[in-house]
C-alpha positions as CSV (number, residue, x, y, z in Angstrom):
1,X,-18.0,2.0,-98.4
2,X,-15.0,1.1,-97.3
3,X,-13.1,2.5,-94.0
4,X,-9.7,4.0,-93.5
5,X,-8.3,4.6,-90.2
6,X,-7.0,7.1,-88.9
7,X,-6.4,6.3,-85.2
8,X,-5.0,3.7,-83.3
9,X,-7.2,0.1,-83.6
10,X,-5.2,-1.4,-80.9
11,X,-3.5,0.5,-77.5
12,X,-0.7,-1.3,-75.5
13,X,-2.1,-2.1,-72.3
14,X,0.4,-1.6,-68.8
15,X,-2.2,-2.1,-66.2
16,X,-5.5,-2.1,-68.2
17,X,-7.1,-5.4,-68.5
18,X,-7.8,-7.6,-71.8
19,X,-11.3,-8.2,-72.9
20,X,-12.3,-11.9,-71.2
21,X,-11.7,-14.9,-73.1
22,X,-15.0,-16.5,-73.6
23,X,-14.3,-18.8,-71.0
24,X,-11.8,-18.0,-67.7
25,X,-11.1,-20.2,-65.2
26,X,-11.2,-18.9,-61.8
27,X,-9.1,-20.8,-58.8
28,X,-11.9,-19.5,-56.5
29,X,-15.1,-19.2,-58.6
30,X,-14.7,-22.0,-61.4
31,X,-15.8,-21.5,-65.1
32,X,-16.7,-18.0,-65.7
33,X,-18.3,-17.3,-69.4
34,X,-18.3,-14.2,-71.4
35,X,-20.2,-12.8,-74.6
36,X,-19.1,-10.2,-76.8
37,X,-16.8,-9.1,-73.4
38,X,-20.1,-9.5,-71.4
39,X,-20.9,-11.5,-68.6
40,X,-23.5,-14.2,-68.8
41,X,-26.4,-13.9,-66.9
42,X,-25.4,-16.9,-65.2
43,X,-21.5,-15.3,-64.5
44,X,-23.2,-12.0,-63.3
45,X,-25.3,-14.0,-60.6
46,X,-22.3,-16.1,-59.4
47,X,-20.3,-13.0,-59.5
48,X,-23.1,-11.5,-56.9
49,X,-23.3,-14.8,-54.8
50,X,-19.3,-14.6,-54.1
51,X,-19.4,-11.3,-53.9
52,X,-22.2,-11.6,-50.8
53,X,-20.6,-14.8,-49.4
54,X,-17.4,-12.9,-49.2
55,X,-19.0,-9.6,-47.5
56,X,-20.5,-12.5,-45.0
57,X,-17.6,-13.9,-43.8
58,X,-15.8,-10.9,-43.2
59,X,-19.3,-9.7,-41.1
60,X,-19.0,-13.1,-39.6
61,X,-15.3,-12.6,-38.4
62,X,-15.2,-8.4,-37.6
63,X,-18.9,-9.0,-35.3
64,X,-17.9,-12.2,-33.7
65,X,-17.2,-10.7,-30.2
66,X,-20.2,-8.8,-30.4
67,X,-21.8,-12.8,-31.4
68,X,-19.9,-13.8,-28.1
69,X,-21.9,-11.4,-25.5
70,X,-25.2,-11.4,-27.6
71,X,-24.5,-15.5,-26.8
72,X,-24.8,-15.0,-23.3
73,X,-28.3,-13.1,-23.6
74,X,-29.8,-15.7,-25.4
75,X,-28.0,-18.5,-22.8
76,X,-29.2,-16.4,-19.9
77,X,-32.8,-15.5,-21.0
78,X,-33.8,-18.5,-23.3
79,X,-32.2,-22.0,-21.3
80,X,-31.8,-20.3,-17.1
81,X,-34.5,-17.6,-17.3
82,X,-32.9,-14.5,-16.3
83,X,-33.7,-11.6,-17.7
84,X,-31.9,-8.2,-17.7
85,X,-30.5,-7.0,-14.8
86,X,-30.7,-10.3,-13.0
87,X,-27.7,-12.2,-11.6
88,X,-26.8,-16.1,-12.5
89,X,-24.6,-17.4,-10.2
90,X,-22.7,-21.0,-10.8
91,X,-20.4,-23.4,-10.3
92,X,-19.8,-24.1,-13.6
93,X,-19.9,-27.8,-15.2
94,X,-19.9,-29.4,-18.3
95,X,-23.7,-28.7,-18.3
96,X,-23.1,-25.0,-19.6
97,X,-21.8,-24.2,-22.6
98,X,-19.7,-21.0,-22.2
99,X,-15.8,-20.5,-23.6
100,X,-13.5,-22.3,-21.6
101,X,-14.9,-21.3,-18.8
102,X,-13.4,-23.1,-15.2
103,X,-14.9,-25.1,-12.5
104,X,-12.7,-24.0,-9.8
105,X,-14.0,-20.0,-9.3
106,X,-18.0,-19.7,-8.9
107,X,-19.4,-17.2,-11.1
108,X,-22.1,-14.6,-11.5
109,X,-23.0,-13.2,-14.7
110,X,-25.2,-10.6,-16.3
111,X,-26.9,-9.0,-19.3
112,X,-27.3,-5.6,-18.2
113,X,-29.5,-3.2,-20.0
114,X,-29.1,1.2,-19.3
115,X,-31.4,1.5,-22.0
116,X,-34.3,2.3,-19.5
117,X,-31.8,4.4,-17.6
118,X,-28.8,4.2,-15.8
119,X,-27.8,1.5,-13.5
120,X,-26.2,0.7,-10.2
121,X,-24.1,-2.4,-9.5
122,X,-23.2,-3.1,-5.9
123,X,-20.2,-5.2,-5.8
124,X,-19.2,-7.3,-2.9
125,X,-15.7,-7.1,-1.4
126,X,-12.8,-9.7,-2.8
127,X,-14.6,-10.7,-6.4
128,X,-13.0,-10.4,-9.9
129,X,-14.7,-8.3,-12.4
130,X,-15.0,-7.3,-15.7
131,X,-17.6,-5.1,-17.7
132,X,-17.8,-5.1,-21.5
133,X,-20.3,-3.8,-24.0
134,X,-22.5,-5.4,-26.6
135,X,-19.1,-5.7,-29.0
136,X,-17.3,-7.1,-25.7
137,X,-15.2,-3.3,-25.4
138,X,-13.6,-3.7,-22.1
139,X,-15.6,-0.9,-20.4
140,X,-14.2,-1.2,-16.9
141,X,-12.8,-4.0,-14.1
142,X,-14.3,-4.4,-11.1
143,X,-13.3,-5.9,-7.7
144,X,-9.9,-6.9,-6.7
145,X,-8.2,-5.3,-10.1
146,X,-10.8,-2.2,-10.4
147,X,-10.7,1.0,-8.6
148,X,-12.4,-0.8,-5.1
149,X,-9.5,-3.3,-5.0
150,X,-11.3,-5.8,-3.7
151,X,-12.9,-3.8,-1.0
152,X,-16.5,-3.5,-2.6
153,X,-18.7,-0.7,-3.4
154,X,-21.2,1.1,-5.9
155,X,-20.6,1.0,-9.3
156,X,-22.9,3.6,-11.3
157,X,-23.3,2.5,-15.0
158,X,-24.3,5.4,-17.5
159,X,-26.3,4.7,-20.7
160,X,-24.8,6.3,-24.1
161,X,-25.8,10.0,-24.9
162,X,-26.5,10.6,-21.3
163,X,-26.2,14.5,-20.2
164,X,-27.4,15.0,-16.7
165,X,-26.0,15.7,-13.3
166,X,-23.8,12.8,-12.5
167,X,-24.0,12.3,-8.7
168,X,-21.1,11.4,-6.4
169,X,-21.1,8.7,-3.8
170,X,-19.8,5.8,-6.4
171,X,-16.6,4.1,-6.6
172,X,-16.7,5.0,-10.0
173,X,-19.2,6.3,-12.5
174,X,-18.9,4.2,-16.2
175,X,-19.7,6.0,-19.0
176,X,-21.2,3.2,-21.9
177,X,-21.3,2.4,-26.0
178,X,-24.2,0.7,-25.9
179,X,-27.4,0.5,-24.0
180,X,-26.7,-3.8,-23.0
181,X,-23.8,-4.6,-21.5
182,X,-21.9,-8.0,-19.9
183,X,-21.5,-8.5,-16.4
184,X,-19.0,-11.1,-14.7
185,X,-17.3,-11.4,-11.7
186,X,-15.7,-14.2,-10.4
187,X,-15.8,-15.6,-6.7
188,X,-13.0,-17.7,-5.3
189,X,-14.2,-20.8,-3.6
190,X,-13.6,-22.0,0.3
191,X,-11.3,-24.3,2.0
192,X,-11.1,-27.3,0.1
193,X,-13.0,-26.3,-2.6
194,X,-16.0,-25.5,-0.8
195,X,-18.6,-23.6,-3.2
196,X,-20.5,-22.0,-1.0
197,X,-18.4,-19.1,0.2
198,X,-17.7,-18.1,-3.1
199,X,-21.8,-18.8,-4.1
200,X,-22.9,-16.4,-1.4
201,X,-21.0,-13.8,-1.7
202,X,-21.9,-13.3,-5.5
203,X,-25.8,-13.5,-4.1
204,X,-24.8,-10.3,-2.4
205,X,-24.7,-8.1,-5.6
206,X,-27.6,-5.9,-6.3
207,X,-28.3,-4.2,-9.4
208,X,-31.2,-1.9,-9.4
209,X,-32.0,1.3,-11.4
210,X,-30.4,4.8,-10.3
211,X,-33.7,6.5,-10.5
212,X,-34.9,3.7,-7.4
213,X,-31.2,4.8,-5.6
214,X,-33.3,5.9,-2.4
215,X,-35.9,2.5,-2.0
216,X,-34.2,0.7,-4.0
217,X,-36.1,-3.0,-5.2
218,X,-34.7,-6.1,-4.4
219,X,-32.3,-7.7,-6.9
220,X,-32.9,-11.0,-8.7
221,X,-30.1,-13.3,-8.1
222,X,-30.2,-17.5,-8.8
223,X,-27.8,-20.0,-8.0
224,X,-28.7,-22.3,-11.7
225,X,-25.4,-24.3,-10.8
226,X,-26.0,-27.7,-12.9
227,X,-28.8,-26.2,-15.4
228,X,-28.0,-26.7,-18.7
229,X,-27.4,-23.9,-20.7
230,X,-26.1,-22.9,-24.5
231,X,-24.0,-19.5,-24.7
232,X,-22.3,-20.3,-27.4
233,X,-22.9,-18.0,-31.0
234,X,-24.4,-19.8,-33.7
235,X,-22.4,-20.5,-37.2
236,X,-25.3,-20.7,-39.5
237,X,-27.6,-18.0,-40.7
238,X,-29.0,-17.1,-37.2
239,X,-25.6,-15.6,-36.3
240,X,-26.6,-12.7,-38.8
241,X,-30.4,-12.5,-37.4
242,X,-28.8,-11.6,-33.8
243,X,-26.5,-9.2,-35.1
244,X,-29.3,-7.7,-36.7
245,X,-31.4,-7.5,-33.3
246,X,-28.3,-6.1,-31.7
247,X,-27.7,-3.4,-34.2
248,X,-31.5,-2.4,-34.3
249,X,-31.0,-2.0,-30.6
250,X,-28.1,-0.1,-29.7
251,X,-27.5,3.5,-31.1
252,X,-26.0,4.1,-34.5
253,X,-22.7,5.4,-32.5
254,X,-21.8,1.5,-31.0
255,X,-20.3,0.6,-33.9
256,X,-18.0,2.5,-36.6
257,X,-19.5,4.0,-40.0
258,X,-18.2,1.8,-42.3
259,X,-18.7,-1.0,-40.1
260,X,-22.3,-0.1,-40.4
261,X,-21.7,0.8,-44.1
262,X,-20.7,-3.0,-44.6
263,X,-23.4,-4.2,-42.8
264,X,-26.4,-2.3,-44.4
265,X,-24.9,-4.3,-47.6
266,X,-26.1,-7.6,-46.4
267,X,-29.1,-6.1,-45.3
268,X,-28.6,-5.7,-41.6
269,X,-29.6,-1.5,-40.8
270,X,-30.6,-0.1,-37.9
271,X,-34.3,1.3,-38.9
272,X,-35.1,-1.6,-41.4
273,X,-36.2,-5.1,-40.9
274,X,-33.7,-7.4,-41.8
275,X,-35.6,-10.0,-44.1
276,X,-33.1,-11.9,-46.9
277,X,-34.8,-13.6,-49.4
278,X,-34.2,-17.4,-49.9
279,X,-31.1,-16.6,-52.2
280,X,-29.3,-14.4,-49.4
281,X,-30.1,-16.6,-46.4
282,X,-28.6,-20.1,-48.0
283,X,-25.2,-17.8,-48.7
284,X,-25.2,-16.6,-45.2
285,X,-25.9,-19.9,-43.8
286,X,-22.7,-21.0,-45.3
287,X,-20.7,-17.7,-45.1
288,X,-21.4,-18.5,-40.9
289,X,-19.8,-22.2,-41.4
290,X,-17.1,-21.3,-43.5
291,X,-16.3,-17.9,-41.3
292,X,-16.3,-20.8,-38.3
293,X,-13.9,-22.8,-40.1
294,X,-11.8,-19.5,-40.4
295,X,-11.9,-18.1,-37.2
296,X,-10.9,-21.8,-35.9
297,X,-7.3,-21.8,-37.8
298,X,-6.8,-18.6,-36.8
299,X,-6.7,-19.4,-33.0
300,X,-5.7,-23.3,-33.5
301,X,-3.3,-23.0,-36.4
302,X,-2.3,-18.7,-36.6
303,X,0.1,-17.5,-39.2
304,X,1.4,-14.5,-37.0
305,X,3.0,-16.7,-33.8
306,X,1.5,-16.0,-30.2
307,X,3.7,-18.6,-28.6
308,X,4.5,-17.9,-24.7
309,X,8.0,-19.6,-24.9
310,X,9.7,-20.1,-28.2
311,X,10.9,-23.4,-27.3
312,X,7.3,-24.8,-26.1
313,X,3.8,-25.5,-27.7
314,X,1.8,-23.2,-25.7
315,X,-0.2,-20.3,-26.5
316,X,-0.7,-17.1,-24.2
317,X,0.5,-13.8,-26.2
318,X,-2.1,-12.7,-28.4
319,X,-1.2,-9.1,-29.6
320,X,-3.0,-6.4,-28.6
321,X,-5.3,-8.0,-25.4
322,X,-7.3,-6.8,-24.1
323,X,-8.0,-3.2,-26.3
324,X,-6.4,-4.7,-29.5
325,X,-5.8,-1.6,-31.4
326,X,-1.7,-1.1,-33.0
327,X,0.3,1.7,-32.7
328,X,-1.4,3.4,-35.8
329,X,-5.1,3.3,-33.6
330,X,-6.0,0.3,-36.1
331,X,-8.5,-2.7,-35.1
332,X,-6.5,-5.6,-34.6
333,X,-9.3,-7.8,-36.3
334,X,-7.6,-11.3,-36.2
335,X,-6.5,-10.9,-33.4
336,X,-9.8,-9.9,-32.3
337,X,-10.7,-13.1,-33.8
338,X,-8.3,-15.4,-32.2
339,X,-9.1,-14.8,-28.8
340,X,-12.9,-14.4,-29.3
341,X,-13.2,-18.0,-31.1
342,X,-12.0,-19.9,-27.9
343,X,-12.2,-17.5,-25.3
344,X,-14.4,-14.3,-23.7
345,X,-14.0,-11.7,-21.7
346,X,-11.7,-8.6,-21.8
347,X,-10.3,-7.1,-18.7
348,X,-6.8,-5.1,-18.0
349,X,-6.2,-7.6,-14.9
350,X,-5.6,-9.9,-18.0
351,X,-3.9,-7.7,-20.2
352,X,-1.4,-6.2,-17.3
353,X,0.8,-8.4,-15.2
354,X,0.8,-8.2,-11.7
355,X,2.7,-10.1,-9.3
356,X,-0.4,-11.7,-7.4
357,X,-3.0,-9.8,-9.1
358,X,-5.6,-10.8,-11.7
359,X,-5.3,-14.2,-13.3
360,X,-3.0,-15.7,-16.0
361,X,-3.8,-18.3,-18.6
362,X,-1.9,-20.5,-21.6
363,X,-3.4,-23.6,-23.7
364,X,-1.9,-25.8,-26.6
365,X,-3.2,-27.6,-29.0
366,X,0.0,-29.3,-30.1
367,X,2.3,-32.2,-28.7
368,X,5.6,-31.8,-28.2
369,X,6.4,-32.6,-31.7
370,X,4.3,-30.3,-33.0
371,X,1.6,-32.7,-33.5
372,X,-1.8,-31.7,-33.1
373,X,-4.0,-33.5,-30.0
374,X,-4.7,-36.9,-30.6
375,X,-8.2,-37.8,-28.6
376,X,-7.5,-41.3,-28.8
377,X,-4.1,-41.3,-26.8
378,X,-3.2,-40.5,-23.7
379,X,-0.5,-38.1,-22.7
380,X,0.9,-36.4,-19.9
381,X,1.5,-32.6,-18.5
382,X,3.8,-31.9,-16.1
383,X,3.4,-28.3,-14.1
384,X,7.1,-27.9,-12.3
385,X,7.1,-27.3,-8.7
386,X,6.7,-24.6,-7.4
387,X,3.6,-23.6,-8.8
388,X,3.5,-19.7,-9.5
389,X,-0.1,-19.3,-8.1
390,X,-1.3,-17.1,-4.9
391,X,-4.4,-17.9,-5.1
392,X,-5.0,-21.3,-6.7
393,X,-3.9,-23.0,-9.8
394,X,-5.9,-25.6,-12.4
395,X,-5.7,-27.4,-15.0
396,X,-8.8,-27.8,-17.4
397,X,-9.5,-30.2,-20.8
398,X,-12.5,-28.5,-23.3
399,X,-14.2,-29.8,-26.2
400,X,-12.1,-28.5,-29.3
401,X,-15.3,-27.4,-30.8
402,X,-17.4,-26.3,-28.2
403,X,-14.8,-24.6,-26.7
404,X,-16.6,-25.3,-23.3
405,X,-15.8,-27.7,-20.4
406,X,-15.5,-31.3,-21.6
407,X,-18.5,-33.5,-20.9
408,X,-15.8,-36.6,-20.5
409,X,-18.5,-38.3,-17.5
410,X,-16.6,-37.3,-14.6
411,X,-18.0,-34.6,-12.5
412,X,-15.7,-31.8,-13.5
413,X,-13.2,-32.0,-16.2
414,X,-10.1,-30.6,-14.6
415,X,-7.0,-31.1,-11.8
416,X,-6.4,-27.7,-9.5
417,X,-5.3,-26.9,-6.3
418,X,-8.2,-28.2,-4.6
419,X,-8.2,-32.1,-6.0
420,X,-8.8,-34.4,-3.6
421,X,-6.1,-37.5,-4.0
422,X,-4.3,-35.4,-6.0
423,X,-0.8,-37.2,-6.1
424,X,2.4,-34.4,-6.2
425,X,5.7,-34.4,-7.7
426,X,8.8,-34.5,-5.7
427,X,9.5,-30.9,-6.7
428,X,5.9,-29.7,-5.3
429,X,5.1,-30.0,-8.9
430,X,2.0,-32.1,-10.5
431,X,2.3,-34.7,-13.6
432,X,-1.7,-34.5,-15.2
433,X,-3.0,-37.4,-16.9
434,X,-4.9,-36.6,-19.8
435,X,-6.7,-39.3,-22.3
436,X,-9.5,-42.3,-22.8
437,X,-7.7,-43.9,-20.2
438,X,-5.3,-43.2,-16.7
439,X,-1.8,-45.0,-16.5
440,X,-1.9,-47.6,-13.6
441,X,-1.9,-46.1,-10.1
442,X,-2.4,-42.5,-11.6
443,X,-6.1,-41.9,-11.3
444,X,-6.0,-39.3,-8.8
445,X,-3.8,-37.0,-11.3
446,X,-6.4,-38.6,-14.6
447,X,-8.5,-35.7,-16.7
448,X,-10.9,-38.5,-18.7
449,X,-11.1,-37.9,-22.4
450,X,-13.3,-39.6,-25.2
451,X,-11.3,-41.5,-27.7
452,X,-13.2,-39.6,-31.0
453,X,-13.9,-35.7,-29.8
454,X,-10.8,-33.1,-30.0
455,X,-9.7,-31.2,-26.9
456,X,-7.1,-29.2,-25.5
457,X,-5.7,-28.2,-22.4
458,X,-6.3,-24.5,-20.8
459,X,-3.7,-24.0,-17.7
460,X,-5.0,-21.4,-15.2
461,X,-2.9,-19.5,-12.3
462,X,-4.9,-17.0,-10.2
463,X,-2.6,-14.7,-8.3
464,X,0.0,-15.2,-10.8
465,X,3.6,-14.9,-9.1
466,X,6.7,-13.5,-10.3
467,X,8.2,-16.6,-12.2
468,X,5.1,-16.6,-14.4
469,X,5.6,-12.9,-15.1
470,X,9.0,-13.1,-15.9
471,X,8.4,-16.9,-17.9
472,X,11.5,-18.3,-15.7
473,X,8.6,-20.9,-14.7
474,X,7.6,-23.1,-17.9
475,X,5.1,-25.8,-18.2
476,X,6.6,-29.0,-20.3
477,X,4.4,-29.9,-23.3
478,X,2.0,-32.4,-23.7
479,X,3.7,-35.6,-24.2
480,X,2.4,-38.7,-25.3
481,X,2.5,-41.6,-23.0
């Protein structure tokens, strides 16, 4: 029988697509194969591990401030302790891991949890605070930039979906997200650097439940200053096992539906255990590393510029700190992700300049050629006189990778305001030695460094003055000696 046509055997394509070759190459996925226009059994299952390694490092990136708080649970609880609704207070070292962190402000952190009910925080007068959520959502500051202003006073913290009576008597009542929250405040030190001031005024705060307002039980504060701990987020497959605790624990509400929706497709839903077969877990292992690897250029290498001065190497204007959402009420996601790989904490005294208020921060990574960090030289930093500081001023080396604190052998990795031997410039400036080894006579102004691990430099000014605000005052960049 033989067959005449009478339609079209062919139709010019615009936008359709041609029937696959029976081999494509793919830039991203290799050698693809194809049967009849079918995929291979072996293309399909490729097809589906991209497809899930993809989905995993966006989770890895959009979740990885919410990865930064659930850190500091596990630090807290697991290496100091602590449990919920119990104070650590330190003078931070290189012994704790925690994003550039600084040695020259004693600190007090929490895990909070209104899950129970809702809390009260009693701050003490002339601290800096900060409160974010489980997805580190600046919920309030507290302390010198909050509503006390420095003076002190009740804080009453309110657990999502609560309806009752709210009573008066607080300096301000916080309604939350989600049920865990994160707690820091920042004391300043004593004359000369002296700790202890600082230390026991943060053993001052009390946290106790609002239901136990009239007796209320003793709170559970610990100096742990030189314990070792790890708050750092993992970037292997257990970075996906926290998010799933923290998303079985929070209400539906914390995050967005189609953040959830995204989620629930690498099996992490609130209501079901989260359990990846063998297959799953090895491609979120690596979707972790890889999403590290991202989240690292973003901040050390970003293709949108967040330069401070446009004719140095320093960083310090990273769009849309500390609510990051545009114009259009959009997520700013990388930028999100550029501040959360190296840094924590989101509070409007950062966010808003204030001529002595807050504090202010900026950090390279480059020389002034526009060469990245070399660990084995040394270079220095000069800070022109005067310093635009009320309060105090530092400046402190981390581990490129740890983002924490440099463990370079020396007690604290750093030159501030309270240095003893600390040699100034003419100007009332400081030069800052920085490398494996100090030039001859300069060891007083030396930040030790180890010849094979990356760092970079993070300059602090608390109480920042007018000249920083207005960038008349500019650091030099890092040049080589």
């Amino acid at each position: 029988m033989s067959f005449e046509a009478t339609g079209p055997t062919s139709v010019e394509r615009i936008t359709a697509p041609e029937q696959p070759a029976g081999v494509v190459e793919s830039r991203f996925l290799g050698r693809l194969e194809f049967r009849g226009g079918y995929p291979t059994e072996a293309t399909s299952q490729e097809l589906y591990d991209r497809l899930d390694f993809q989905r995993g490092c966006q989770a890895f990136l959009r979740h990885i401030m919410a990865a930064a708080v659930w850190g500091f649970y596990r630090g807290l609880t697991r290496d100091l302790g602590m449990a919920v609704n119990e104070l650590a207070v330190l003078h931070l070292d290189a012994n704790g891991l925690l994003l550039t962190g600084n040695s020259e402000t004693i600190y007090g952190i929490a895990i909070l949890d209104t899950k129970p009910g809702p809390l009260v925080v009693e701050v003490p007068p002339r601290v800096l605070g900060l409160l974010n959520d489980q997805w580190m959502r600046p919920m309030g500051d507290l302390g010198i930039a909050g509503p006390d202003r420095g003076a002190g006073g009740k804080y009453l913290l309110l657990p999502p979906g609560y309806d009752e009576e709210v009573p008066d008597g607080y300096v301000e009542a916080i309604r939350l997200r989600t049920y865990r929250q994160w707690l820091v405040m920042r004391a300043f030190m004593g004359s000369g650097g002296d700790a202890a001031p600082g230390t026991q005024a943060l053993l001052a705060t009390r946290i106790y439940p609002l239901a136990q307002e009239d007796d209320p039980p003793a709170s559970r504060n610990a100096d742990v200053s030189g314990k070792p701990f790890d708050t750092i987020h993992p970037t292997d497959v257990r970075y996906f096992e926290d998010l799933a605790e923290m998303v079985e624990y929070e209400p539906l509400e914390a995050i967005s539906l189609e953040e959830s929706a995204e989620l629930a497709q690498l099996g992490i839903e609130k209501g079901k255990p989260f359990a990846p077969d063998e297959r799953l877990r090895g491609i979120l292992d690596e979707a972790a590393k890889v999403g590290g690897f991202m989240a690292f250029s973003l901040a050390n290498a970003p293709r949108v510029d967040y330069l401070r001065y446009p004719d140095r190497q320093w960083y310090g204007n990273i769009a849309g700190y500390p609510g990051f959402v545009d114009e259009q009420g959009r997520p700013m996601i990388d930028a999100m992700v550029e501040m959360a790989w190296f840094a924590t904490g989101r509070a409007q005294a950062m966010g808003s300049e204030r001529v002595g208020v807050g504090s202010a921060y900026t950090w390279a990574y480059r020389d002034r050629n526009a060469e990245w960090i070399d660990p084995a030289r040394t270079y220095k930093l000069r800070l022109p006189g005067p310093i635009p500081a009320k309060d105090f001023w530092s400046v402190v080396v981390y581990d490129l990778w740890t983002r924490s604190m440099l463990a370079n052998g020396q007690p604290f990795p750093s030159i501030n305001s309270y240095s003893h031997g600390l040699e100034p410039d003419d100007d009332g400036g400081v030069t800052v030695y920085i490398g494996p080894q100090p030039p001859e006579g300069k060891e007083g102004n030396w930040i030790r460094t180890l010849p094979e691990v990356g760092w970079f430099p993070l300059i602090r000014l608390y109480g920042p003055l007018e000249t920083w605000i207005d960038r008349s005052w500019k650091p030099d960049d890092i040049e080589e000696v």
